[in-house]
C-alpha positions as CSV (number, residue, x, y, z in Angstrom):
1,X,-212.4,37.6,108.8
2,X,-210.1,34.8,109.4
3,X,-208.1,35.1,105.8
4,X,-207.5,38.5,106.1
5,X,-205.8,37.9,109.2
6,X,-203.9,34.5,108.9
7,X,-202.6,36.6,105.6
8,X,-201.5,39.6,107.7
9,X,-199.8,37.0,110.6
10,X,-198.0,35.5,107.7
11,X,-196.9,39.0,106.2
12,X,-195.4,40.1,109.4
13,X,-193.4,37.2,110.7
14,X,-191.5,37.1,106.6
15,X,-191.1,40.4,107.6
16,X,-189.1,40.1,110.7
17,X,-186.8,37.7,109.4
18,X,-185.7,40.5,107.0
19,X,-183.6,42.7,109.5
20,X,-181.5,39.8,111.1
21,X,-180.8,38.7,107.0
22,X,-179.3,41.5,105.9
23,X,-176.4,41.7,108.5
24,X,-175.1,38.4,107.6
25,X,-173.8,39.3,103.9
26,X,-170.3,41.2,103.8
27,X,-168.0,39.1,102.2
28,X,-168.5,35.6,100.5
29,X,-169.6,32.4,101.5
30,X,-167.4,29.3,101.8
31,X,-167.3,27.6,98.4
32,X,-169.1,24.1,98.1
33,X,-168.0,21.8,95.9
34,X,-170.5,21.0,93.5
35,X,-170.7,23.5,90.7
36,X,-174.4,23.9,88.7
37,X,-173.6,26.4,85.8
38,X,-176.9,28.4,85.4
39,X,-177.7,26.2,82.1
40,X,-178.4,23.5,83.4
41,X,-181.7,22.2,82.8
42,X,-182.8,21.2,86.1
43,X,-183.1,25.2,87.1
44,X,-186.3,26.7,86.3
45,X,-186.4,30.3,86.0
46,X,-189.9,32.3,86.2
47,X,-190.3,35.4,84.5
48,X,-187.6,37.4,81.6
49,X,-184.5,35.9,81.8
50,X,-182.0,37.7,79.0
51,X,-180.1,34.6,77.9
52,X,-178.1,36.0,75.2
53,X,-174.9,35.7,77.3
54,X,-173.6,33.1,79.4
55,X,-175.1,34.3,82.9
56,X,-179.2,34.6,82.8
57,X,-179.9,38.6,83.9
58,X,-183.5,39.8,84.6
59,X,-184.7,43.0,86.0
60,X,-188.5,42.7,86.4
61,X,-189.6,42.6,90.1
62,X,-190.8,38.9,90.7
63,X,-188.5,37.6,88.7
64,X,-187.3,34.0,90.3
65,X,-185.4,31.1,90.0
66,X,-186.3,27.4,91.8
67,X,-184.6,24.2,92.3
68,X,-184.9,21.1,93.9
69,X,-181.6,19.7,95.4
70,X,-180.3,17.1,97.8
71,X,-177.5,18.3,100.1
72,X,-177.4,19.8,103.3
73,X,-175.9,23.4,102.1
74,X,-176.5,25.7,99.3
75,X,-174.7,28.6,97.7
76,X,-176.1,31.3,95.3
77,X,-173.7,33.1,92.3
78,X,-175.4,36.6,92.3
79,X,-174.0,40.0,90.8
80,X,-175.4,43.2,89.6
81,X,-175.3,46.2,87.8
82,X,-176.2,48.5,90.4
83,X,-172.9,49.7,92.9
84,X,-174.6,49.0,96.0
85,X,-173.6,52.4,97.9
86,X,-175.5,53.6,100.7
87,X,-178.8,54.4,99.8
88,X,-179.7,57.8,101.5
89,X,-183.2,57.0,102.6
90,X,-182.1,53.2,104.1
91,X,-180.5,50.6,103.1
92,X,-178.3,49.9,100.1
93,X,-179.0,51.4,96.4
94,X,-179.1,47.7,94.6
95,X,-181.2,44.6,94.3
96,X,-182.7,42.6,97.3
97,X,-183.4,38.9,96.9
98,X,-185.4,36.3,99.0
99,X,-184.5,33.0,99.3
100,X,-187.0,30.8,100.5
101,X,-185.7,26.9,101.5
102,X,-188.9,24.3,101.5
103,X,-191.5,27.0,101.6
104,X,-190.1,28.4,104.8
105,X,-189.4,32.0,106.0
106,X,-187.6,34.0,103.3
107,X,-184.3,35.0,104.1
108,X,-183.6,38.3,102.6
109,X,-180.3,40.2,101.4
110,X,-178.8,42.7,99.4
111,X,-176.6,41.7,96.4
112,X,-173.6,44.1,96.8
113,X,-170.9,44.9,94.8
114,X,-167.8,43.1,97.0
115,X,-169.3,39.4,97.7
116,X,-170.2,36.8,94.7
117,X,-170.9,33.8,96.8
118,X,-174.2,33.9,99.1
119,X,-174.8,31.1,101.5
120,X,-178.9,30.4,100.9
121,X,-179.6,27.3,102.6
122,X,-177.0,26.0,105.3
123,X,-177.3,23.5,108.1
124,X,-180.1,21.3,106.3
125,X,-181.5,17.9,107.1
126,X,-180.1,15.2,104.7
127,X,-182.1,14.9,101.9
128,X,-184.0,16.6,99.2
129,X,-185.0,20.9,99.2
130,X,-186.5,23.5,97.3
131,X,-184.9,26.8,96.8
132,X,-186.8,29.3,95.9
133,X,-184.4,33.2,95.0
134,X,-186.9,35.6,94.5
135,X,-186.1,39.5,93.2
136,X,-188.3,41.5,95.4
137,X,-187.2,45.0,94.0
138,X,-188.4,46.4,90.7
139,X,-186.2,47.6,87.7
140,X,-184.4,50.6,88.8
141,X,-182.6,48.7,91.5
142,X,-180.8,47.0,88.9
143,X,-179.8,44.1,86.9
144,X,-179.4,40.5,88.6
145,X,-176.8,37.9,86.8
146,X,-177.0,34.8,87.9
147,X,-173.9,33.1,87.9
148,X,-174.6,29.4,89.1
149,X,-175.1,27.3,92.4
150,X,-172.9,25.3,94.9
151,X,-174.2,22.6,96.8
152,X,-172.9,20.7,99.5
153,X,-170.5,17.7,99.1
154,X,-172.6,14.4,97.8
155,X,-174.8,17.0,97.1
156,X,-176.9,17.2,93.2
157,X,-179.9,19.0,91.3
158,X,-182.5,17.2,91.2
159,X,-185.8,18.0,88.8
160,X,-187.7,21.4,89.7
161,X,-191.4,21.1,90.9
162,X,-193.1,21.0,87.5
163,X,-194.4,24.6,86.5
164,X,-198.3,25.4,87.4
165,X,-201.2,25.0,85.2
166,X,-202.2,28.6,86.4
167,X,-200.3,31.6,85.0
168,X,-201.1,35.0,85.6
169,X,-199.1,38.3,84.9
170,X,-199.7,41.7,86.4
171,X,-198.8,44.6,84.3
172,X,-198.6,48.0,86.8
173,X,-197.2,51.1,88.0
174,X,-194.7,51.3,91.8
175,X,-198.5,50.0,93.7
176,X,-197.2,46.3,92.0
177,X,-193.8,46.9,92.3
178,X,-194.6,47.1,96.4
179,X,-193.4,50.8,96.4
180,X,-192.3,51.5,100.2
181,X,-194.5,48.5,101.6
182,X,-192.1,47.6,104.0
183,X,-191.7,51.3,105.0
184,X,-192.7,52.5,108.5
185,X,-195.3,55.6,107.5
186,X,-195.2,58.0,104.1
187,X,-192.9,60.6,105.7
188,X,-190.5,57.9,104.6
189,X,-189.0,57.9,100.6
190,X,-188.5,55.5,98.5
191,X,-185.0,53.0,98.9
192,X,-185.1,49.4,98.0
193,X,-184.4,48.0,101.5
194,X,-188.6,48.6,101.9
195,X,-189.4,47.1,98.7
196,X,-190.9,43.9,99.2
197,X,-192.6,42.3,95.8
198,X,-193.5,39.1,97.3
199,X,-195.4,40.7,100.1
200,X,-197.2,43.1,97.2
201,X,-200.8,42.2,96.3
202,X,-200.3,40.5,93.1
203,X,-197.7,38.1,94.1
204,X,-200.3,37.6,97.2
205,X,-202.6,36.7,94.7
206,X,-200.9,34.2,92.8
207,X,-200.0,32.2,95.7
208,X,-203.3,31.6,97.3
209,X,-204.3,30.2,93.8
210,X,-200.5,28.5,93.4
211,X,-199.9,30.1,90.3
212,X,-196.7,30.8,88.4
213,X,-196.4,34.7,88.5
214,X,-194.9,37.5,86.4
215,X,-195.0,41.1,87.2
216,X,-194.1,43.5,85.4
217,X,-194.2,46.8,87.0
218,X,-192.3,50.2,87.1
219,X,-192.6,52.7,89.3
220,X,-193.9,56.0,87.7
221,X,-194.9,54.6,84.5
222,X,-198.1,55.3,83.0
223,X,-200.4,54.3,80.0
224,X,-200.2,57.6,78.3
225,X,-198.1,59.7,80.1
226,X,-195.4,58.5,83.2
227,X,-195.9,61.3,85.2
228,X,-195.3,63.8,82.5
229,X,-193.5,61.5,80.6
230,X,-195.5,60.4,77.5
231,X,-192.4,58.4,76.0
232,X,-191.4,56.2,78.7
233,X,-194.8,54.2,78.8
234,X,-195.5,51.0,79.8
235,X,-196.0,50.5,75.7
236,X,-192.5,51.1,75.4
237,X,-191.6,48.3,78.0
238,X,-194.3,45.8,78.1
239,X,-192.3,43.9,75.1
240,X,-189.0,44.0,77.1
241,X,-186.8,41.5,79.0
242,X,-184.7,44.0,80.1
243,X,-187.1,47.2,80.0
244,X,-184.9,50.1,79.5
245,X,-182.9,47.9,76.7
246,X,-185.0,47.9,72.8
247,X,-182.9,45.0,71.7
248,X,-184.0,42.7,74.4
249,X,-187.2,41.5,73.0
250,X,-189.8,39.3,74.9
251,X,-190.9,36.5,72.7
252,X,-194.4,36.2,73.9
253,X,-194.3,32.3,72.6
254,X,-192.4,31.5,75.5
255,X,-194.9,32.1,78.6
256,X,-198.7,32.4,78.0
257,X,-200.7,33.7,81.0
258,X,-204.3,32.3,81.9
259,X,-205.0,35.5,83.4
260,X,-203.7,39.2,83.2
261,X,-204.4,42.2,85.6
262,X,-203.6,45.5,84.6
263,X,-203.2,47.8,86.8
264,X,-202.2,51.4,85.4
265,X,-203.6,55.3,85.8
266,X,-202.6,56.3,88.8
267,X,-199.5,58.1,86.6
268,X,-201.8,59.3,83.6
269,X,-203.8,61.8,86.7
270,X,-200.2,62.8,88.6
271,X,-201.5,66.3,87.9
272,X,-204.9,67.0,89.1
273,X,-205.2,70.3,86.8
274,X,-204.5,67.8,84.2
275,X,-206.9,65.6,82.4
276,X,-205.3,62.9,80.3
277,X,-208.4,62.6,78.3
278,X,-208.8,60.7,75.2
279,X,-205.0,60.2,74.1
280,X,-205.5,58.4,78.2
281,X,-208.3,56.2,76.6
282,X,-206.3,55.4,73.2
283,X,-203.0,54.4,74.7
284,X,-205.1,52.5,77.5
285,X,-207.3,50.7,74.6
286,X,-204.5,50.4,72.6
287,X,-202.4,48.0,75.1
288,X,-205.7,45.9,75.9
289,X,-205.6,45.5,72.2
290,X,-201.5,44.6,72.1
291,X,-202.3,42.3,75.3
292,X,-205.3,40.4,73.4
293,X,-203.0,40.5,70.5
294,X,-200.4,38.3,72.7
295,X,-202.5,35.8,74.2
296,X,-206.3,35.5,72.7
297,X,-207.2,33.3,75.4
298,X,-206.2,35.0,78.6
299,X,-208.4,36.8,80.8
300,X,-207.9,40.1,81.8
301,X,-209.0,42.4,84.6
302,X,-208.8,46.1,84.5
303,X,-207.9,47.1,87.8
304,X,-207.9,50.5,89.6
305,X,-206.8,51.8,92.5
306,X,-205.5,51.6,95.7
307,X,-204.5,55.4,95.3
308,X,-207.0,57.3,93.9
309,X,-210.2,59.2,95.0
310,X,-211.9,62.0,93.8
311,X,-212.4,63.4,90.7
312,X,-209.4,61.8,89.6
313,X,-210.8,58.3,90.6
314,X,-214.5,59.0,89.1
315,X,-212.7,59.8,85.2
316,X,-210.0,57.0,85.6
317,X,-213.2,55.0,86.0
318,X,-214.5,56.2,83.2
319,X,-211.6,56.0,81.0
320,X,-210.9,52.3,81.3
321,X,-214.5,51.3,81.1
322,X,-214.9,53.4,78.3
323,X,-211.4,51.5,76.7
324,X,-212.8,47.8,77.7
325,X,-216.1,49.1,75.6
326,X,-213.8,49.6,72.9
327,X,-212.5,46.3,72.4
328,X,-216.4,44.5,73.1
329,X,-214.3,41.9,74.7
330,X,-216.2,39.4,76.8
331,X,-213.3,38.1,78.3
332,X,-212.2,41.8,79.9
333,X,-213.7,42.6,83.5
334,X,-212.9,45.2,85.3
335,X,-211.9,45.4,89.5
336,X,-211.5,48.2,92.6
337,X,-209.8,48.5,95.1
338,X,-211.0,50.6,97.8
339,X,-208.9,53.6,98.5
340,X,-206.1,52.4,100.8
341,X,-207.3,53.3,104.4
342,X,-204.7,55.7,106.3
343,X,-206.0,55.1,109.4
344,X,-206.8,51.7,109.9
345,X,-204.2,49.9,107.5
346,X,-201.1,52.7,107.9
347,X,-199.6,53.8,104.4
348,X,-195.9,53.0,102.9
349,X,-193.9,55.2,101.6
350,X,-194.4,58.5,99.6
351,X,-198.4,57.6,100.4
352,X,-198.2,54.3,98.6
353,X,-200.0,51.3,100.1
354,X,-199.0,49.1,103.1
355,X,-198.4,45.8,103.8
356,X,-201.8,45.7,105.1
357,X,-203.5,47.6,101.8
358,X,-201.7,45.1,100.1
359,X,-203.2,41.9,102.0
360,X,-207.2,43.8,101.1
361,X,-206.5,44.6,97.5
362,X,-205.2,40.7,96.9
363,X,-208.8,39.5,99.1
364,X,-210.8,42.0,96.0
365,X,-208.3,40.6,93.5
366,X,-209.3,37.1,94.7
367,X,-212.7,37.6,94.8
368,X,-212.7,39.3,91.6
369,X,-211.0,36.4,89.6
370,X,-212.8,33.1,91.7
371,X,-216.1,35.2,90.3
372,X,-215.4,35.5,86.7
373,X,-213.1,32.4,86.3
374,X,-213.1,28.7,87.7
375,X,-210.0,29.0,89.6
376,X,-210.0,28.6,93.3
377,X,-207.6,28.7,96.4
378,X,-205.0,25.9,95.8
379,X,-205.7,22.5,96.8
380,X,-209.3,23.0,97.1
C-alpha cells in the first residue's frame, strides 16, 4: 500500500504548482545573454523532433527536451502553431509545457501566441542544473518549435545526462495522451489546460524504471476504425514525426525501444451495436506485425483497458489474444487494467481516467513488465 500512495502524494503536489504557473506568462521574459541555438549538440531531445528546418518541431505528447547548464537563470524560445484563444471548456486552445529544474516540481505554462521568451529556471544557486521542458498535451494542441535557450551571464551548456539504457514507447488512444486527467469530474470536456501527459500512466511507468519514454498517442484513434473513422488509424500515424503530415517520416533507425505497450480498442467498440470483428483482429495483427517489423528485439505488451466492461471488454479480449496468436510471438504478453473505479478513484473528463486510475494502471503496468522482463525500479 505504500507505493500507491507516495505515487498519489507526489501526483498531487505537481499538480498544485500548475495553477499558480500559468498566471505568470503574458508577455516575455527578460533576455539573457547567452544564446544556445537549438543545434547545438549539448541539447538532447526525446521523442520526434522534425529537423528539416532550422527550429526542431514535435507534436507527440511526451515529447521533451533536457539540458544540463551552469548559471543561475534560464530562458526557453517556444512557439506554436496553435492561436492560443480561449478555450471554451478552460484554459487556452494551444500546447502546455512543463519544465522541470533538478528533478523538482514542474512548473507548467501555456505557449501563447504573443510571448516568445519564457523564463524556466530563475533565481538558482550558482552552479550546474538540469532542465527538463516536457510537452504534456497530445497532437491536436499543436505544433511546438523550439527556438533556442538563454542562460544567465557566465552562464554555458554543459553535457546532457547521458540517455537511459531502458527505452520504452507507448503506442495509444486519449487514455495515454492523459485525456482530462487533470479535470475535476466527467461532466467536464475535453481542453488542454487538464491534460497532463507526465502524470498519465505510461510516463508514470517509465520513471519508476528511469527509462527514456516516447508516447505516441491520439485521442480518438483506433486500430481499425477511430471512432467511425477507418482512415485516420493509428497505421496511418505510427510512422509519423508530425502525425497528421505524410512527408514527415520517422526513421525507426534512430530510437529503438526495449519495450512497447500498446494500448488501443477502446475506439474500434465506440459503438456498442457495432462489432469491429475480424477487419478489428487484422488491422490489430497487422501493427504487431509492422511493430515487430521495427524492432525484432523489443518486447511488447498488449494492453487493455482502463475504459471498458462488458460485452465490449470480453471481445476486445478476445480480439487481441486472438491477434498475439497470430503472430506466435514469444516475446508478446498481454496486460489489464481493471476498469477505472468511479467511486473510489473519481473519473477525468468525458469518463476518461483520473489521476488516480492513472497511478493503478502504471502499478499493473509495472508489475506486468518486472514479471516478464528483468527490469526493476531504478536504482535497485
Amino acid at each position: 500500500m505504500k507505493k500507491p500512495s507516495m505515487k498519489l502524494f507526489s501526483i498531487f503536489c505537481l499538480t498544485a504548482v500548475f495553477w499558480t504557473a500559468n498566471s505568470v506568462y503574458s508577455a516575455d521574459s527578460e533576455a539573457l545573454p547567452v544564446k544556445i541555438k537549438p543545434d547545438d549538440a549539448k541539447i538532447r531531445y526525446i521523442g520526434r523532433f522534425d529537423v528539416r528546418q532550422a527550429n526542431p518541431r514535435c507534436s507527440w505528447p511526451g515529447s521533451s527536451i533536457i539540458v544540463k547548464f551552469n548559471g543561475t537563470a534560464i530562458n526557453a524560445l517556444l512557439s506554436d502553431s496553435s492561436k492560443g484563444d480561449t478555450n471554451k471548456n478552460g484554459g487556452l486552445s494551444t500546447d502546455y509545457i512543463n519544465a522541470i529544474v533538478d528533478n523538482g516540481q514542474p512548473m507548467v505554462f501555456p505557449i501563447v501566441k504573443d510571448q516568445a521568451v519564457y523564463r524556466v529556471g530563475d533565481k538558482l544557486p550558482a552552479g550546474d542544473h538540469t532542465l527538463l521542458l516536457f510537452k504534456r498535451t497530445e497532437c491536436n494542441a499543436g505544433v511546438v518549435e523550439f527556438k533556442g535557450l538563454e542562460i544567465s551571464e557566465g552562464g554555458k551548456l554543459l553535457d546532457p545526462p547521458a540517455p537511459s539504457a531502458r527505452r520504452i514507447e507507448f503506442i495509444g488512444d486519449s487514455i495515454t495522451c492523459g485525456y482530462g486527467n487533470e479535470a475535476e469530474n466527467e461532466k467536464l470536456h475535453f481542453c488542454p489546460l487538464t491534460e497532463n501527459n507526465y502524470l498519465a500512466y505510461g510516463a508514470l511507468t517509465a520513471r519508476h524504471f528511469g527509462a527514456d519514454y516516447v508516447c505516441l498517442a491520439w485521442s480518438g484513434i483506433g486500430a481499425y476504425t477511430s471512432r467511425g473513422d477507418t482512415k485516420n488509424t493509428m497505421a496511418t500515424r505510427y510512422d509519423k514525426i508530425l502525425p497528421w503530415d505524410p512527408s514527415s517520416k520517422w526513421d525507426f533507425k534512430k530510437w529503438t525501444p526495449n519495450i512497447v505497450i500498446v494500448n488501443l480498442g477502446t475506439n474500434d467498440f465506440y459503438k456498442k451495436e457495432e462489432d469491429p470483428g475480424e477487419n478489428y483482429i487484422n488491422c490489430y495483427t497487422d501493427l504487431l506485425k509492422t511493430i515487430r517489423g521495427n524492432y525484432p528485439d523489443a518486447q511488447i505488451f498488449c494492453a487493455l483497458g482502463s475504459m471498458m466492461w462488458g460485452e465490449g471488454l470480453t471481445k476486445n479480449r478476445e480480439y487481441i489474444k486472438t491477434a498475439m496468436t497470430k503472430l506466435n510471438d514469444s516475446k508478446i504478453y498481454f496486460v489489464e487494467f481493471a476498469p477505472q473505479d468511479r467511486n473510489k478513484n473519481g473519473l477525468g473528463a468525458d469518463w476518461h481516467p483520473s489521476l488516480k486510475t492513472h497511478a493503478v494502471m502504471s502499478d499493473t503496468l509495472i508489475k506486468a513488465i518486472e514479471e516478464k522482463t528483468d527490469w526493476k525500479a531504478a536504482g535497485k
